[in-house]
C-alpha positions as CSV (number, residue, x, y, z in Angstrom):
1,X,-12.5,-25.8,-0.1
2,X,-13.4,-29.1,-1.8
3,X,-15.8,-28.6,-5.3
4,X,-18.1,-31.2,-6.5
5,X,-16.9,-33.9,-8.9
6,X,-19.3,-32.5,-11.2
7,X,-17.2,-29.4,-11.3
8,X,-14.2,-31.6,-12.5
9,X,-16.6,-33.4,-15.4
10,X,-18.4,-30.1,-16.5
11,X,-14.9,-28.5,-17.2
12,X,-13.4,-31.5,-18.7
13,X,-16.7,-31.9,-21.2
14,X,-16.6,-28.2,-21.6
15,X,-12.9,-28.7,-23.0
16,X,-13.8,-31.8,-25.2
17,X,-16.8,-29.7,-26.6
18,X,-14.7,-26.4,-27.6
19,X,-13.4,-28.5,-30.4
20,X,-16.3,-29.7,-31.6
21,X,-16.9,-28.0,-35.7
22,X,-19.7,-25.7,-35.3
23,X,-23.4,-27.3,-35.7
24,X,-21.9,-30.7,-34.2
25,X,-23.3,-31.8,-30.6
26,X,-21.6,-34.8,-28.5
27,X,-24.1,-37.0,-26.7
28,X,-23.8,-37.8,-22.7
29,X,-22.8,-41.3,-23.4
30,X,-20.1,-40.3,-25.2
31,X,-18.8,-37.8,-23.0
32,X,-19.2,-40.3,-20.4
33,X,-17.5,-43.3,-22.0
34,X,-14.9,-40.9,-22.9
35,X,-13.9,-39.7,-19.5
36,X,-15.1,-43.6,-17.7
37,X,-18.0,-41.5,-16.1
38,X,-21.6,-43.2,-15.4
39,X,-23.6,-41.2,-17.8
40,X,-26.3,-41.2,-14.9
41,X,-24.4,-39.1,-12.5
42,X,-22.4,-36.8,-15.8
43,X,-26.1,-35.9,-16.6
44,X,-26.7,-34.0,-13.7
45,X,-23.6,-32.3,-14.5
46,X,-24.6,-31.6,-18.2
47,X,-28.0,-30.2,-17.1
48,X,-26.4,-27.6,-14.8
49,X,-24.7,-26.5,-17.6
50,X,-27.9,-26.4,-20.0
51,X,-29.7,-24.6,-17.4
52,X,-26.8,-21.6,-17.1
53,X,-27.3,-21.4,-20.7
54,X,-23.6,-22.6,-21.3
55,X,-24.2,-25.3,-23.8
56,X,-26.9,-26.1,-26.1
57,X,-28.6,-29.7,-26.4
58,X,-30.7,-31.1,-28.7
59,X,-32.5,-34.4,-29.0
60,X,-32.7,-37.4,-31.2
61,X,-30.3,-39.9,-32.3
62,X,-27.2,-37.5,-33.7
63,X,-28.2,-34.9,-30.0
64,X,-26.3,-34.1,-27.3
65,X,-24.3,-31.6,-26.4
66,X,-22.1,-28.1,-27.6
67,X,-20.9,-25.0,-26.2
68,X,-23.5,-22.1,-26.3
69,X,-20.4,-19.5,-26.5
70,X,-17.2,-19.1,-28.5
71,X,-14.2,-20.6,-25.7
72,X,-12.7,-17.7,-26.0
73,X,-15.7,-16.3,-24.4
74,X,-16.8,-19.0,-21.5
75,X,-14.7,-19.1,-18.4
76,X,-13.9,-21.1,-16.1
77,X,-15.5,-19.8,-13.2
78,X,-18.7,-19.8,-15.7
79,X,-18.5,-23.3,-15.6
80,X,-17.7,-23.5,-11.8
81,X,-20.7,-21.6,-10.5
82,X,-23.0,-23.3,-13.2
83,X,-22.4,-26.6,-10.9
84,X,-21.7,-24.9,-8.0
85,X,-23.1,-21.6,-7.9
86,X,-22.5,-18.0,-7.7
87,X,-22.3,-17.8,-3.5
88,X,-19.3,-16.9,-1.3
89,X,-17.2,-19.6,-0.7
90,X,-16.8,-18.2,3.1
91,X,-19.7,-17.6,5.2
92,X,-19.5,-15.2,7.9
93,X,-21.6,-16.7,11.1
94,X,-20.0,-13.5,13.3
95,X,-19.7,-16.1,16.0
96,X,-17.2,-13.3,17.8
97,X,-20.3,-12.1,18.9
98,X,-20.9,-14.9,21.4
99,X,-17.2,-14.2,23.3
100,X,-18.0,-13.9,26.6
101,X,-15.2,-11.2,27.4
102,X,-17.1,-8.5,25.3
103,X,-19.0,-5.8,27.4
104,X,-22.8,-6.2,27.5
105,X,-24.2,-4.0,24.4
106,X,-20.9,-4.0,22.8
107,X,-22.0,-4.0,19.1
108,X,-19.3,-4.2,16.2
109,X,-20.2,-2.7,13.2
110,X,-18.3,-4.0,10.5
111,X,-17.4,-7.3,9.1
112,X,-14.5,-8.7,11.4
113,X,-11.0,-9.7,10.2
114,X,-11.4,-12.8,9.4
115,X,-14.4,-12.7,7.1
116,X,-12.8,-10.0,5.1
117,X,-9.3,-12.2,4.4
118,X,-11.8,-14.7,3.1
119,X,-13.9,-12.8,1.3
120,X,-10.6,-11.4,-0.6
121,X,-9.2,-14.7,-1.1
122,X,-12.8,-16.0,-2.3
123,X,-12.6,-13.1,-5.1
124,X,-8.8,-13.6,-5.8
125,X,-10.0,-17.3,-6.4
126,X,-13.0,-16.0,-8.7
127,X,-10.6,-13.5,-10.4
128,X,-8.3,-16.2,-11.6
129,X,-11.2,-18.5,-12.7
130,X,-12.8,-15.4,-14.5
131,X,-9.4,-15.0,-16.9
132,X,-9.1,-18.6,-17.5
133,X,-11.1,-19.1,-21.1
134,X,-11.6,-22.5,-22.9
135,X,-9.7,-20.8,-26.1
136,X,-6.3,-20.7,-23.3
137,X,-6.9,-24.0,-22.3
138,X,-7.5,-25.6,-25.6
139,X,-3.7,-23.7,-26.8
140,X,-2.1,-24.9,-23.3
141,X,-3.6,-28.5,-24.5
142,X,-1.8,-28.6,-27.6
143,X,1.6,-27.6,-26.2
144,X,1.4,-30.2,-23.5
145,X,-0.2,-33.1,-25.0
146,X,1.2,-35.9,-27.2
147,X,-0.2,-34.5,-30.9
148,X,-1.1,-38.3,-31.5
149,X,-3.0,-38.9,-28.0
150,X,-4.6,-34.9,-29.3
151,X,-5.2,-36.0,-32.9
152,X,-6.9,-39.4,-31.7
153,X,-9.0,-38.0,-29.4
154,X,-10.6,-35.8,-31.5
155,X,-11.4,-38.3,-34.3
156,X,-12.4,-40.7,-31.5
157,X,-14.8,-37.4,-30.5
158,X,-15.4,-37.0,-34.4
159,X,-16.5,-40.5,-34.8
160,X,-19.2,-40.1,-32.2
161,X,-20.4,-36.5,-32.7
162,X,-24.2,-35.6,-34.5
């Protein structure tokens, strides 16, 4: 299974913006010149989000962008089928119905095999996505990067946030 890009960028701004102090949004272009994204194509991104009600946005020169939840309260897979959406990533086409060694009429009645491995791997997939919060990803972030790369960051975000 190969995701969007935009998945990648909409979980990356989603982790920039869990630190952001409460009433403070981070514009597009500086979530963009942050990550050396064009802000064209990270807008599409951004609006996926908006519209699943995951961040908020306002306008105007200090606008932009902040979570609409607590990160200890939007997932991962929130964010995934915000870009991507909510539908299996296996679709069944039950092309064992054109085999040619089947007897005329013979009708199966359940989902074959296959499609149910897939389906089970699909929701093992979503399962793991579902338990993975911004809160555990911003403590994992602090353990693994440099605390001066971490510190700069955020007052470079700081700098730049309305």
């Amino acid at each position: 299974m190969i995701l969007k890009s935009q998945v990648e960028w909409a979980l990356h701004c989603c982790a920039i913006l869990a630190g952001l102090p409460d009433g403070r949004y981070l514009s597009t272009k500086a979530l963009a010149e942050l990550h050396g994204l064009p802000k064209e194509y990270l807008s599409k991104a951004l609006q996926s989000l908006s519209q699943a009600g995951l961040v908020h946005t306002t306008l105007g020169p200090s606008g932009g962008y902040r979570l609409a939840r607590a990160p200890a309260e939007l997932t991962f897979l929130d964010v995934v089928e915000a870009v991507e959406g909510s539908g299996r990533t296996f679709v069944c086409q039950n092309i064992r119905a054109n085999n040619p060694c089947r007897p005329k009429g013979f009708c199966d009645s359940g989902s074959c095999a296959i499609a149910r491995i897939m389906w089970e791997a699909d929701e093992a997939w979503r399962t793991a996505l579902r338990k993975a919060t911004f809160a555990d990803l911003g403590k994992m972030l602090k353990q693994e990067i440099d605390p001066g790369i971490w510190a700069g960051t955020f007052d470079w975000v700081l700098k730049r946030a309305g």
